[in-house]
C-alpha positions in Angstrom: 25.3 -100.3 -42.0 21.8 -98.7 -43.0 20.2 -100.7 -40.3 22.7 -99.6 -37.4 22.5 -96.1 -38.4 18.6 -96.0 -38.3 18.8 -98.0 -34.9 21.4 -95.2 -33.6 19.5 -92.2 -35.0 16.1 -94.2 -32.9 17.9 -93.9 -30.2 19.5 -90.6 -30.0 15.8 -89.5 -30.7 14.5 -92.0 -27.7 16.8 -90.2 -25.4 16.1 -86.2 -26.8 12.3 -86.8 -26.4 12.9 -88.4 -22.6 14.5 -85.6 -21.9 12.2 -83.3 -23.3 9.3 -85.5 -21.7 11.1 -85.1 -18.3 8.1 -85.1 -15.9 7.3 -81.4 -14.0 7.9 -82.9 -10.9 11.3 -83.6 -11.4 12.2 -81.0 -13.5 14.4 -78.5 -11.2 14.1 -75.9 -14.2 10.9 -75.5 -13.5 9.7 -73.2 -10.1 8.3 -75.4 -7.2 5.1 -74.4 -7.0 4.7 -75.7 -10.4 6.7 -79.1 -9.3 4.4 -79.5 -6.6 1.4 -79.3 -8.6 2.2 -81.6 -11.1 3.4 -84.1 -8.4 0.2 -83.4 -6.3 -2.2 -84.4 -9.1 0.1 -87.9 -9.9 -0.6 -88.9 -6.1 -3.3 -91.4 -5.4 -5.5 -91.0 -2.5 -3.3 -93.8 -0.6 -0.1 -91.8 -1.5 -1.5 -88.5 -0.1 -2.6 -90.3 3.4 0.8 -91.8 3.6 3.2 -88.7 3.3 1.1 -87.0 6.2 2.1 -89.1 9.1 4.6 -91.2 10.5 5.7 -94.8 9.8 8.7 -95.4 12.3 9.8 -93.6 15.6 11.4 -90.6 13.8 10.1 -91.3 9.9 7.4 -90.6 7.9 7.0 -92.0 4.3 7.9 -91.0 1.0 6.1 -91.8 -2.5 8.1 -94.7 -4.2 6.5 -94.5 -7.3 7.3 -91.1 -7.8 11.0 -91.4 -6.3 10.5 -89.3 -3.0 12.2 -90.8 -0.2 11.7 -91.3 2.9 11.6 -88.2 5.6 13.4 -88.4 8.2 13.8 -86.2 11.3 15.8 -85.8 14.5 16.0 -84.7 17.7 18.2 -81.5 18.5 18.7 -78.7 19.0 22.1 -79.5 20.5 23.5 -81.9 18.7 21.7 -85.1 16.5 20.7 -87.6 18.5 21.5 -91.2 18.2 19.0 -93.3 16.0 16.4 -95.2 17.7 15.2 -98.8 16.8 12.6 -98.3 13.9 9.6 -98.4 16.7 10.9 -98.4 20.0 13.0 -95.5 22.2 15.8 -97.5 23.2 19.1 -96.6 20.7 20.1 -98.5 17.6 23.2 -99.8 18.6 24.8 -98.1 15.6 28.6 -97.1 15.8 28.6 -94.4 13.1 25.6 -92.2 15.0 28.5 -90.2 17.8 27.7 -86.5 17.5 29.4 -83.1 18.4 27.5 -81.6 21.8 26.8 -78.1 21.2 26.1 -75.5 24.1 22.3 -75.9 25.4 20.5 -72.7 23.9 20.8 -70.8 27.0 24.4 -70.8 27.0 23.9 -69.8 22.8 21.7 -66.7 23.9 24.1 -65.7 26.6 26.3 -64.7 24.5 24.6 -62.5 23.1 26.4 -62.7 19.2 23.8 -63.6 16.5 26.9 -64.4 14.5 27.9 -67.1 16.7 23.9 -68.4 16.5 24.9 -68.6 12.6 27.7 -70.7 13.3 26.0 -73.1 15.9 23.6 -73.7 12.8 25.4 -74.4 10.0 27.7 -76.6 12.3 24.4 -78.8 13.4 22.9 -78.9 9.8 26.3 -80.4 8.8 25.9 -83.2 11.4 22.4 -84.0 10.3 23.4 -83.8 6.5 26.2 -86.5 7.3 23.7 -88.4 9.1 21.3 -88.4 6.2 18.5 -86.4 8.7 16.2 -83.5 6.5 14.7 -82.2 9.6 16.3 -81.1 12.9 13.3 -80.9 15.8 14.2 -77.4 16.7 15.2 -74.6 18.2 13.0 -73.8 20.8 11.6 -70.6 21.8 9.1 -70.6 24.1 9.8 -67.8 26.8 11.5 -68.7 30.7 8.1 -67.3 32.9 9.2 -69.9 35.9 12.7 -70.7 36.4 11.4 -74.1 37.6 10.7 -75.3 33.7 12.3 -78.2 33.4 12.7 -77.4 29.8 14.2 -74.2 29.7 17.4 -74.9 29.3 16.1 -75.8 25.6 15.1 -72.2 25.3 16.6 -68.7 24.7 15.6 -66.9 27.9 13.2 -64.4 28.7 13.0 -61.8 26.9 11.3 -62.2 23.4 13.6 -59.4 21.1 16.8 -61.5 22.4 14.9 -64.8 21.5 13.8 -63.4 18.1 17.5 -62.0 17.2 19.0 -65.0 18.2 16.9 -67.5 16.5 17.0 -66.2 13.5 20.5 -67.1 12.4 20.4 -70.4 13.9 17.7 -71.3 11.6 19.3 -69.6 8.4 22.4 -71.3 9.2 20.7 -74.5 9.7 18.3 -74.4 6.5 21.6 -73.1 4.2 22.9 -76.8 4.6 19.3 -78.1 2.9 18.2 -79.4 6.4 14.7 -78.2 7.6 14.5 -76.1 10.8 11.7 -77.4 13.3 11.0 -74.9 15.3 9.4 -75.6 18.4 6.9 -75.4 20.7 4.5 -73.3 19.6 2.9 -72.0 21.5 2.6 -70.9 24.9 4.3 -74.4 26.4 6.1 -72.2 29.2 6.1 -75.6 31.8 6.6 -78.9 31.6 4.4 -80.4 34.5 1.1 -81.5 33.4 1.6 -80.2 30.0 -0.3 -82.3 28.1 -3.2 -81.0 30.2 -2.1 -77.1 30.8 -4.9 -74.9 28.8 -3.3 -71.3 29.1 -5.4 -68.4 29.9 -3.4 -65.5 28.6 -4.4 -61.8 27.4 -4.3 -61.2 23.5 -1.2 -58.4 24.6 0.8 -61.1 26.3 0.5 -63.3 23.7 1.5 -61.5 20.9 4.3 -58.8 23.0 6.1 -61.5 24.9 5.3 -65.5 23.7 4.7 -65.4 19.9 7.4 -62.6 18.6 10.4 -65.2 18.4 8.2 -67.7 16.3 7.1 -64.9 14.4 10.9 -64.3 13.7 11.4 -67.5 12.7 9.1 -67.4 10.3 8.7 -64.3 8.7 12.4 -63.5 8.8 14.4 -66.6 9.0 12.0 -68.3 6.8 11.8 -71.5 8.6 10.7 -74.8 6.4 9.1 -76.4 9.7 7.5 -75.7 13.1 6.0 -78.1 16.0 3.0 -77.7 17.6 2.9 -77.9 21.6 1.5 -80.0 23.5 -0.5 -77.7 25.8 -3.9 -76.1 24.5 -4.8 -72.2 23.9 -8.0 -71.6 24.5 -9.4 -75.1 25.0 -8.0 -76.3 21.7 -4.6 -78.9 21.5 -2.2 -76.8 20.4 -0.7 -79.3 17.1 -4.5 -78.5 16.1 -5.9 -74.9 17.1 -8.0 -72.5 15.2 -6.3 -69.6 16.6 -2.8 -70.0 16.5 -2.0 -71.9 13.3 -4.8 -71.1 11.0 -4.9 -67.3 11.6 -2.1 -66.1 13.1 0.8 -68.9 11.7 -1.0 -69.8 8.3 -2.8 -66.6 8.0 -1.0 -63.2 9.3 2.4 -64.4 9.1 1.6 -66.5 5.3 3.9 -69.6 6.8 4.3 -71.7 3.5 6.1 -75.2 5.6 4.4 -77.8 7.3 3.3 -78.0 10.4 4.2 -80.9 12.7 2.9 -82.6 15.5 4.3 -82.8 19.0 5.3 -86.5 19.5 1.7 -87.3 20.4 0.4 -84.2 20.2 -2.7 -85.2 18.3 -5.9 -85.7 19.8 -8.5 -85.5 17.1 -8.7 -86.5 13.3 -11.2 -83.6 12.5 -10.1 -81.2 14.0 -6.6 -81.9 12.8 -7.8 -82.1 9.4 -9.4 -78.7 9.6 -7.4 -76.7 12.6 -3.5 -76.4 10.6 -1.7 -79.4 11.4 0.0 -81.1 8.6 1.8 -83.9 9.5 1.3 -86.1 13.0 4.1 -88.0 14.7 4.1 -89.8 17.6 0.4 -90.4 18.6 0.8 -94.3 18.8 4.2 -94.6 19.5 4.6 -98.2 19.6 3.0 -98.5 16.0 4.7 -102.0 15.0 5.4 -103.5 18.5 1.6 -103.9 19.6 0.4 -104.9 16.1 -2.2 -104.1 13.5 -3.9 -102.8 17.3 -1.6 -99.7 17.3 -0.2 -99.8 14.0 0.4 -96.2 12.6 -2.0 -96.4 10.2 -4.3 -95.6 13.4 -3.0 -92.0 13.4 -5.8 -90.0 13.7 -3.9 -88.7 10.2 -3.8 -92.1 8.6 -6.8 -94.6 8.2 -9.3 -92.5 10.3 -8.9 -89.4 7.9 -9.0 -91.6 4.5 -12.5 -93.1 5.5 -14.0 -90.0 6.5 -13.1 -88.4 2.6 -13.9 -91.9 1.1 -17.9 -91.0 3.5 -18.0 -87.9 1.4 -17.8 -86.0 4.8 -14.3 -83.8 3.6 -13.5 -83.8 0.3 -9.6 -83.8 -0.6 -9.4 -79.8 0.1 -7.8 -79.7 3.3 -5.4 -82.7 2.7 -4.3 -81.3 -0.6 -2.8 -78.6 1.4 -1.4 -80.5 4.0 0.1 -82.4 1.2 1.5 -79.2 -0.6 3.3 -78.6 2.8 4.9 -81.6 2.9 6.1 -81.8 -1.2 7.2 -78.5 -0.5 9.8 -80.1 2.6 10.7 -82.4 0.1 12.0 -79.9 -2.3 13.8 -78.0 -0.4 15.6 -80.9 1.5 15.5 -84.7 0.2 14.6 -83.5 -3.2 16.8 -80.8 -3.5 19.6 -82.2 -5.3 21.9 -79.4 -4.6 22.6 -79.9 -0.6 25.7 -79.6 0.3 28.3 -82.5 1.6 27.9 -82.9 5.4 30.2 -83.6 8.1 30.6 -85.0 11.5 33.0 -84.4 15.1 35.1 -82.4 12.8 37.5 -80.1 14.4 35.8 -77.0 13.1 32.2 -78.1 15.1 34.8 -78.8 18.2 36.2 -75.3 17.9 32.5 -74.1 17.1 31.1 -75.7 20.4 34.2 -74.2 22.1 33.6 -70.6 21.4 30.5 -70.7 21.7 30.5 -72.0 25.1 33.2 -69.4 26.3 31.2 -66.7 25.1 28.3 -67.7 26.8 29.5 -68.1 30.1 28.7 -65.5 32.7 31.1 -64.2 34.9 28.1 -62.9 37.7 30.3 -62.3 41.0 34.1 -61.6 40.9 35.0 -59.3 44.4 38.6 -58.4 44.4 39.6 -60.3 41.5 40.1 -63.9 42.5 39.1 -64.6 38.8 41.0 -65.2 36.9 43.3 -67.8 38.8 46.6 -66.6 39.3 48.6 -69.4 38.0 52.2 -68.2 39.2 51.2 -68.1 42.2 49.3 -70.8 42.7 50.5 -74.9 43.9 47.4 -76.3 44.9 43.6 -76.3 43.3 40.6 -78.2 45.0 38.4 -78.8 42.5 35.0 -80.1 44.7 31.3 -81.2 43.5 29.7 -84.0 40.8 29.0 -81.9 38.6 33.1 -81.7 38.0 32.8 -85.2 36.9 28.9 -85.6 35.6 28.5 -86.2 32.4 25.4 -83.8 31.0 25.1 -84.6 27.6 23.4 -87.6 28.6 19.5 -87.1 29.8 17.3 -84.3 29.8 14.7 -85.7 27.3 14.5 -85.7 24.2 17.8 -83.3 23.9 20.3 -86.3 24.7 23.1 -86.7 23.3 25.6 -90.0 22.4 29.0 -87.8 21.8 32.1 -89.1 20.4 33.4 -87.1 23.4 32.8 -85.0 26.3 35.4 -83.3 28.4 34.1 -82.9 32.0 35.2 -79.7 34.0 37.9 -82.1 36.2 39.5 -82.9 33.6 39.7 -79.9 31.4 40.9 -77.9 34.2 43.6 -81.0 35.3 44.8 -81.0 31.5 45.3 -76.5 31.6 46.8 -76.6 35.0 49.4 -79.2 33.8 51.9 -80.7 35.9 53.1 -77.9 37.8 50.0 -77.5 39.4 48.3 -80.4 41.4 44.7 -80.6 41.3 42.8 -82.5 44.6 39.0 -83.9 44.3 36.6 -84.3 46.9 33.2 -84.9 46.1 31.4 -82.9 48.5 28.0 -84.3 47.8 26.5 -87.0 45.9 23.4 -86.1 43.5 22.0 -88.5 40.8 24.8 -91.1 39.9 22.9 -92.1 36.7 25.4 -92.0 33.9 22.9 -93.5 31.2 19.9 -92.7 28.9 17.7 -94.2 26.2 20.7 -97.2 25.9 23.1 -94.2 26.1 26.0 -95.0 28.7 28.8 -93.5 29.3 30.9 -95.5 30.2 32.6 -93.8 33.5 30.7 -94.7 37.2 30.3 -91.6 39.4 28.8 -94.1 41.6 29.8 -93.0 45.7 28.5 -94.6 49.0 30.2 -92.2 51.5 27.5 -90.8 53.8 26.8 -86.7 52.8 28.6 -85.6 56.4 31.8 -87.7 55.5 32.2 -85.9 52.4 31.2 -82.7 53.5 33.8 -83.0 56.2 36.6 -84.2 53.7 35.8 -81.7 51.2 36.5 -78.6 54.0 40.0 -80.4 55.2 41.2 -80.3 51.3 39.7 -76.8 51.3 42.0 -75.3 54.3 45.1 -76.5 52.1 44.1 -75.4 48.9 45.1 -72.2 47.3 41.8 -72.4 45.0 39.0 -74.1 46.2 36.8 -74.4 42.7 33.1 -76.3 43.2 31.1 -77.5 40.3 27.6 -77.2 41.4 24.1 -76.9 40.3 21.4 -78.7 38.8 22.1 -81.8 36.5 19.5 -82.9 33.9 17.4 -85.8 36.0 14.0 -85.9 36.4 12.3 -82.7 38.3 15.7 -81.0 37.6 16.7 -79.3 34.1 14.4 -82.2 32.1 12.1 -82.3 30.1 8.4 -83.9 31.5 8.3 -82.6 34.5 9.4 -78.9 36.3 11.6 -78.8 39.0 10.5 -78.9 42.7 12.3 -76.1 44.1 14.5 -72.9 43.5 17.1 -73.8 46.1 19.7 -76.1 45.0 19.6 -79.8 45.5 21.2 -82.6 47.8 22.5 -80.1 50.1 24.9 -78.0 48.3 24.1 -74.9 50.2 25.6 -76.3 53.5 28.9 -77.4 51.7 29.3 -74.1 49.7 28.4 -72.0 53.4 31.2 -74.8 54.9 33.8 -74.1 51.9 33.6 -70.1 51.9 34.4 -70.6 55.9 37.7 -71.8 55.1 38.9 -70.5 51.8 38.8 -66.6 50.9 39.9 -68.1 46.9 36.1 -69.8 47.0 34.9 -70.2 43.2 31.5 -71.4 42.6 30.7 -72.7 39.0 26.7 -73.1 38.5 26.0 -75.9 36.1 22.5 -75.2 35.4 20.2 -74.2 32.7 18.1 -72.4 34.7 18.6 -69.9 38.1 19.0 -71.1 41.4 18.5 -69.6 44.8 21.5 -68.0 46.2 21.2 -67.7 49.7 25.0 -67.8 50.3 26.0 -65.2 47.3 27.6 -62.4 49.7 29.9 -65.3 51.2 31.2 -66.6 48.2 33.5 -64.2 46.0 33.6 -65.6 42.7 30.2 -67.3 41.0 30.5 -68.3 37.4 27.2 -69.5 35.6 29.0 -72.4 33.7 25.4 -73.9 31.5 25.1 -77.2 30.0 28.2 -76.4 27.5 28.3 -80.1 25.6 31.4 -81.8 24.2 34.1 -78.7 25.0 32.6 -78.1 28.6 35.6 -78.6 30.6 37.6 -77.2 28.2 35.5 -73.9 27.6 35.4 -73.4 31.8 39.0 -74.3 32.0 39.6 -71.5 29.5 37.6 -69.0 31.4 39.0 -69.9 34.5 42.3 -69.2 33.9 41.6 -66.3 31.8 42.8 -67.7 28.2 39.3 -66.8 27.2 37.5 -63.4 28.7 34.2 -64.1 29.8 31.9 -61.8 27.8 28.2 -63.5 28.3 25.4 -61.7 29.8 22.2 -63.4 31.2 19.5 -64.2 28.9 16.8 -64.2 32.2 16.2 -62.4 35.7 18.3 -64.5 38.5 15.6 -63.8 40.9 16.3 -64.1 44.6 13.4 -66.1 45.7 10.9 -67.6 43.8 8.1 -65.4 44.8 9.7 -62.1 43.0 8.6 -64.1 40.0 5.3 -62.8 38.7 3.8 -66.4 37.8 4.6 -67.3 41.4 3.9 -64.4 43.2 0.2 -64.1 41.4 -0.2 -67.8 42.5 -1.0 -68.7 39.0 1.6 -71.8 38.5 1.1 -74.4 37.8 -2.8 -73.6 37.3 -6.1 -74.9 38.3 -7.6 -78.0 37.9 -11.0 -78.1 36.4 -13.8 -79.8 38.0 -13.4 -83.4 36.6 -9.8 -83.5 37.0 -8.5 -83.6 33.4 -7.7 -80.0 32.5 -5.8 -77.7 34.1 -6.2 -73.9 33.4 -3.3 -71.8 33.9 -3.8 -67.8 33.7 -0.7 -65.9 33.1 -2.1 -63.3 35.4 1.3 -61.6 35.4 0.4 -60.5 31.6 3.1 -59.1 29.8 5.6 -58.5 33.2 7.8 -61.4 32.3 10.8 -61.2 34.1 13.1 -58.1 34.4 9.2 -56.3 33.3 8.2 -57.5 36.5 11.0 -57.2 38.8 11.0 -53.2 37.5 7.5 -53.1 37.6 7.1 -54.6 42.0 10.9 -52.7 42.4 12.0 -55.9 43.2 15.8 -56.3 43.7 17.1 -59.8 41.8 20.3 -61.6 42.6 21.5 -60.8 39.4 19.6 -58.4 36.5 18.9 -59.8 33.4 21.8 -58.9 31.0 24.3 -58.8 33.3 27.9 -60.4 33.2 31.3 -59.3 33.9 34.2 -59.5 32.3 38.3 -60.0 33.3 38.9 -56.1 31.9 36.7 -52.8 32.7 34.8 -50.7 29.8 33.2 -47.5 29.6 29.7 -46.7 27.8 29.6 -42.8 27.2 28.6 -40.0 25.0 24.9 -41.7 24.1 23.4 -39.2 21.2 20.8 -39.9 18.6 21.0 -39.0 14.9 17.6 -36.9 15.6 15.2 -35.6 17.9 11.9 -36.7 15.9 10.9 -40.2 14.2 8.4 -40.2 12.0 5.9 -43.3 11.5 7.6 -44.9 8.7 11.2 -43.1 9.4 14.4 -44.7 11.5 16.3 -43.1 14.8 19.6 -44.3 15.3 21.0 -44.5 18.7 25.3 -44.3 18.7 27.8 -44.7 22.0 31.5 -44.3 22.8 32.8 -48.2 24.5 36.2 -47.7 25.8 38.0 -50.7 27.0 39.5 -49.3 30.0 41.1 -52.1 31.6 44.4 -54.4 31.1 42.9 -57.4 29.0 41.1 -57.8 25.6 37.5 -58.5 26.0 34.3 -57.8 24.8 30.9 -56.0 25.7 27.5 -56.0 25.1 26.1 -52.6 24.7 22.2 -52.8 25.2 19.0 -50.6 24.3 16.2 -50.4 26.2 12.7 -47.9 25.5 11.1 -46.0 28.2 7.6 -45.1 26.8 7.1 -41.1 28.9 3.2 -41.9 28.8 0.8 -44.3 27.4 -2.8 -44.7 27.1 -2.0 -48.5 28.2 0.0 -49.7 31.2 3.7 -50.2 29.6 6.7 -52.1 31.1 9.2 -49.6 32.4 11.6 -50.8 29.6 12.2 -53.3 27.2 15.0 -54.4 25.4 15.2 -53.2 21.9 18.7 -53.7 20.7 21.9 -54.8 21.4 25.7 -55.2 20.0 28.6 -57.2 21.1 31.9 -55.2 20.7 35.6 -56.6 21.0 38.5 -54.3 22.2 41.8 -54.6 22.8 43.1 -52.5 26.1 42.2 -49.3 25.5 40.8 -49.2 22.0 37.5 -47.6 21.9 34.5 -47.5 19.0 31.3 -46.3 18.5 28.3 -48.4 18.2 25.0 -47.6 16.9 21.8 -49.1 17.3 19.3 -48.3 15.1 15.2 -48.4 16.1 11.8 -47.5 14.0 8.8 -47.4 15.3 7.8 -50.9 15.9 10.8 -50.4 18.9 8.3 -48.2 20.1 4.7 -50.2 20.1 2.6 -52.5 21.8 0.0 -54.7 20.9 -3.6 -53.1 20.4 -6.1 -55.8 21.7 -9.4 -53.3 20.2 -7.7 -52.5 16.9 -5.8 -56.7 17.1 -2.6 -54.9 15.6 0.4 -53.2 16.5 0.5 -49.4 17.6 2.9 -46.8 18.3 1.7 -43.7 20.0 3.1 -40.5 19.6 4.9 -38.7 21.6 8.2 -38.7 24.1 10.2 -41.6 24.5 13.7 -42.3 26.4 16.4 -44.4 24.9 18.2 -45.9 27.7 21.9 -47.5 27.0 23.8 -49.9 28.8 25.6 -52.5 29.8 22.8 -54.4 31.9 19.0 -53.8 32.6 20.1 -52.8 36.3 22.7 -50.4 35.1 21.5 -47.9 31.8 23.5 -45.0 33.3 22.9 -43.1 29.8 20.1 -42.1 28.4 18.6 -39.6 25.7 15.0 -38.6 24.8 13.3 -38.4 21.7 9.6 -38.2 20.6 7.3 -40.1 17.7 5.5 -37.9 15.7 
């Protein structure tokens, strides 16, 4: 009995002193910075190479020894996309790897509800949690200069204070579910042609008043774990390694603490990677198993290359050990941190997520005499025409696809509301790209038609004259030289000769509905003839159900544009300055592109050359009426380091519950630097019921008031008058109020 008891008493004292013994690096009572440490100084030289690269398509290594895992990240910022084989781009053929399509971001910033930005967040980081991902590669927030990026559907529009207040819930929402935002591409990557050669020539001003404020957002107010270099270069340095942008401005003036992650083949150089901010490479041999020991990823110019030049004495460990604290520092706030919540996937509250967030951001742009919304009792017969009723859009794009459990295409979500009551007719109209299949992602459904374009056009207009509603569902789709990433699109008109069916269909039916499916604007040659134009977005898994719902009025539409709908291309700044796509250098391998236009990005330049656009940036109508009135500020005089709050009377003055966005925009009375007319400076979404009314107030400091000091390289706000205009869209600010800074 003696023996046992001393062999118990051993043991109970084994166990106290492992506890107490408990390494620092695992101990979550200790703070992180004192974790990373103490991990940091366990790692071998070997260990610290391996954690700052990738080892797989998507992957990059933990430390076994020390029980990190592996890291893994994932497309988005739509929706997680389907795993890839370890080393190639084809899918995994996994069954479990089905995802909820959320709303492109431009459909997310139409709305113009931060709340709803939350939402779309915490619904993705719940996907990637279920699917075991720790970082989600986005959102992104590089600014719409040319509505011919193929890319900006990814984006959040033009305007850089509606990017910033957008982005940062998304990333809150996202990071509260232990899943690392990503957020991308920073900086300046405003086109996709030739991007991996586009060196942008760009003022200090520009840079810092209209591309960098929603990254700076994102970092020094959402507090994002994670952001992606760009592929493009800033003054003649590769963006995933630059002096300017990540050492002093990210790293430096805004104190980012994450990790820094390269573009998927982004890096060009192992020095200056080592010494120009970037922390972890992906992608720069991406066939790293396939060709051999050739290409294997311990080529990274992160990986073998870096190792010998420390082991020649030429670096010492300085630089990596930072990279490395970047990267223990992800860890611990998402593989390592053991208190991440449960996630889920295609559960009903994502659907009804993705739903309301797609009616809410889809514009209502044209509605003469009130066509919209259908009139059901009174209606026997709707032509729905176009393939984008019956195009799949979750599939393509880039690197945004999707593999859904489900997609509801606008045919069918409008057949299904209509019921049986109602017969709905199809006619194609026109055939566009019939590709239904991405990356090993098919859908399963051929839009496959072999009709010639005049024997559809011609069948489309007979349907038409019968038809009470003639509804077409046209626009861009997300091929190549469309709304995709790699390449920009070739034109501003619309494609495969939609403008000579919609001018045929408005011929023959005054009930003429034209949805856009689009990420970006299109030209609108035809806009007077057609008396109902809907900008529909790519809306993901609830599409047809969302536009059905507007349609038909169950849902009020309530989003306002987050760009200028130009009319023609050339009341664009980049395009009328002739400065896109850029000049190639002599030699042929770098192209510069000057942003000549400056800091008149969109509605800046349209008020700037009194240019008149198809439709203004923030506008969108709604199924009900509202009036903005009684604008009045709290005070006459802000101080420097004092607020001015801004408050307005909304009245719903129509028949129907809806919603309105009330906007802010700053008129500067005189400068001693050229200033943008106005700029948006705040906003606020209202509901009401018929009739209700409420006050809103917006409130302003300073910093609403200043611009970007290239002598003094800061911000300043120069005293002296100021108007506050209030309204409902940039084109119509009927109130205003003055006020001066002291």
């Amino acid at each position: 009995m003696k023996k046992i008891l001393v062999s118990v008493l051993m043991l109970v004292s084994g166990m106290a002193a492992t506890a107490q013994t408990l390494p620092v690096y695992l101990d979550e009572s200790k703070p992180m910075e004192q974790r990373i440490e103490d991990a940091l100084s366990r790692m071998t030289l070997d260990e610290k190479i391996r954690v700052i690269h990738a080892q797989s398509k998507f992957s990059s290594a933990g430390v076994p020894r020390l029980g990190f895992p592996d890291f893994w990240t994932d497309d988005g910022p739509h929706g997680v996309r389907p795993d890839v084989l370890w080393d190639e781009w084809e899918q995994a053929g996994q069954t479990n790897d089905s995802c909820v399509a959320f709303p492109a971001l431009t459909c997310l910033t139409a709305s113009w509800n931060p709340s709803l930005s939350r939402i779309y967040g915490e619904s993705l980081g719940e996907e990637a949690l279920y699917r075991n991902k720790a970082m989600i590669l986005g959102p992104g927030v590089n600014i719409n200069r040319t509505p011919l990026n193929g890319r900006n559907f990814e984006y959040m529009g033009e305007d850089p204070y509606l990017a910033s207040r957008m982005v940062v819930p998304y990333i809150q929402g996202l990071q509260s579910k232990g899943v690392s935002a990503c957020v991308k591409h920073y900086a300046l990557n405003n086109d996709e042609e030739y991007r991996h050669q586009v060196n942008v020539v760009v003022s200090d001003r520009a840079l810092h008043e209209i591309y960098l404020p929603a990254f700076k957002a994102a970092i020094t107010e959402a507090g994002a774990w994670g952001i992606m270099g760009a592929y493009n270069l800033y003054n003649n340095q590769h963006n995933c390694h630059n002096e300017i942008t990540l050492n002093r401005i990210l790293k430096g003036d805004w104190g980012f603490d994450g990790v820094v992650v390269s573009d998927w083949g982004g890096c060009h150089n192992t020095e200056e990677a080592i010494t120009n901010g970037l922390d972890m490479e992906f992608g720069s041999w991406t066939d790293g198993l396939t060709m051999g020991a050739t290409n294997a990823y311990d080529n990274y110019y992160l990986a073998e290359a870096y190792k010998k030049l420390i082991k020649e004495g030429k670096y010492t460990t300085k630089e990596l050990d930072d990279k490395v604290r970047r990267v223990l520092r992800t860890f611990y706030r998402t593989t390592m941190n053991t208190h991440r919540p449960h996630g889920f996937l295609c559960s009903e509250a994502h659907y009804d997520a993705a739903k309301k967030i797609a009616e809410e951001g889809i514009v209502l742009l044209k509605n003469d005499k009130g066509v919209l919304p259908l009139n059901l009792s009174k209606t026997k017969r709707v032509l729905v025409v176009g393939e984008n009723a019956l195009k799949m859009m979750t599939v393509g794009g880039g690197s945004s696809s999707l593999k859904v459990q489900k997609e509801i295409i606008p045919l069918d979500g409008l057949t299904a509301r209509l019921g049986k009551d109602i017969e709905v007719d199809f006619a194609r109209g026109y055939v566009g790209d019939t590709v239904q299949s991405y990356n090993g992602v098919t859908v399963g459904r051929s839009i496959v038609e072999n009709r010639p374009a005049d024997v559809l056009l011609a069948e489309a207009v007979e349907k038409a004259k019968k038809a009470d509603y003639v509804i077409m569902f046209g626009g861009l789709n997300k091929s190549d030289f469309q709304d995709c990433e790699g390449h920009d699109r070739k034109q501003y008109a619309l494609p495969y000769g939609q403008e000579k069916l919609i001018d045929a269909l408005a011929k023959v039916n005054k009930n003429f509905v034209y949805v856009n499916i689009s990420g970006n604007a299109v030209e609108m040659p035809w806009k007077k003839q057609v008396p109902a134009i809907v900008q529909g977005w790519f809306i993901g898994s609830e599409a047809g159900e969302a536009l059905a719902s507007v349609l038909v009025g169950d849902a009020n539409p309530s989003g306002k544009l987050p760009f200028t709908w130009y009319a023609k291309l050339d009341d664009c700044g980049a395009h009328a300055l002739n400065t896109y796509p850029g000049t190639w250098r002599e030699g042929g391998q770098i192209i510069d592109e000057e942003y000549k236009e400056d800091i008149y990005v969109g509605y800046r330049w349209t008020d700037k050359e009194k240019k008149t656009p198809t439709f203004a940036f923030g506008h969108g109508l709604s199924y009900t009426t509202f009036k903005i009135s009684d604008l009045r500020a709290d005070k006459s005089e802000l101080t420097q380091d004092g607020q001015i709050s801004f408050t307005v009377n909304v009245k719903n003055t129509g028949k129907r519950a809806g919603a309105e966005v009330v906007q802010l925009y700053i008129h500067d009375s005189e400068s001693s630097v050229e200033r943008p007319y106005k700029e948006l400076k705040g906003f606020k979404k209202v509901f009401l019921q018929p009739g209700e009314s409420q006050d809103v107030t917006i409130t302003i400091d300073k910093s609403a008031l200043s611009f970007y000091d290239e002598a003094a390289k800061d911000w300043k706000a120069e005293a002296g008058e100021f108007v506050a205009l209030v309204g409902n869209a940039s084109d119509n600010l009927a109130n205003s109020v003055k006020f001066t800074l002291k």
